[in-house]
C-alpha positions in Angstrom: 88.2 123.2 83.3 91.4 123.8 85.4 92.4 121.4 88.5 94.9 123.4 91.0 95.2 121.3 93.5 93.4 117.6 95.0 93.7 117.1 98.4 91.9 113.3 99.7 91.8 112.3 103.3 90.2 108.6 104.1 90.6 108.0 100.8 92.1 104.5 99.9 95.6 104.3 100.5 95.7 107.4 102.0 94.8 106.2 105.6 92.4 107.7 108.0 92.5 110.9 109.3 90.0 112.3 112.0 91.1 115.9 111.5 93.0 116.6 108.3 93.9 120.3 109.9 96.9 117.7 111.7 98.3 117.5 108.0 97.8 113.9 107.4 96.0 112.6 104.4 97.1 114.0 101.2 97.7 117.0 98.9 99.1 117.4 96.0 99.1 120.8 93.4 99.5 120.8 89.9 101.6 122.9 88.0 100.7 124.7 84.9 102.3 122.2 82.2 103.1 118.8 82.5 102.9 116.8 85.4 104.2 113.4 86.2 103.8 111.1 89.4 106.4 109.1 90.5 106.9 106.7 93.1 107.6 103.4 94.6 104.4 100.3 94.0 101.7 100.5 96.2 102.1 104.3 97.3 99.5 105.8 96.0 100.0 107.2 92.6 96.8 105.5 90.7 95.4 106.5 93.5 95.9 110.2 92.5 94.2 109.6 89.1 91.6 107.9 90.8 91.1 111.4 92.7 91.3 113.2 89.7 89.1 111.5 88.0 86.1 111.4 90.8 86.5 114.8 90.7 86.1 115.4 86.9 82.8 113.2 87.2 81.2 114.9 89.8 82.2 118.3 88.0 80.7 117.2 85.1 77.6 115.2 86.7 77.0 119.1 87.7 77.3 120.6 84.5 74.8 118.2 82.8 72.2 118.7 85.5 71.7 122.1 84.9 71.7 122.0 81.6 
């Protein structure tokens, strides 16, 4: 499994958004190697693994219920 990109909108810390076509919320793309997140307290970045790692559940949720 390979994770490109996450984008969240009403999602914790990243506010509300009524239409995320007006570019709030947030996005963020992963490159191919390493990546690190940096960034003052309280702006987000567990945030971002929290993301992440929703996303690797539900994917996986999937997987095992067609199995």
């Amino acid at each position: 499994m390979k994770i490109n990109r996450v984008s969240a909108t009403n999602f914790r810390s990243f506010g509300e958004c009524e239409n995320p076509l007006d570019g709030c919320g947030f996005e963020f793309e992963f490159l191919p190697a390493l990546n690190t997140v940096v960034g003052e307290n309280n702006s987000g970045k567990t945030n971002i693994i929290r993301i992440v790692k929703k996303i690797i559940d539900f994917l996986e949720s999937m997987n095992f219920s067609n199995e």
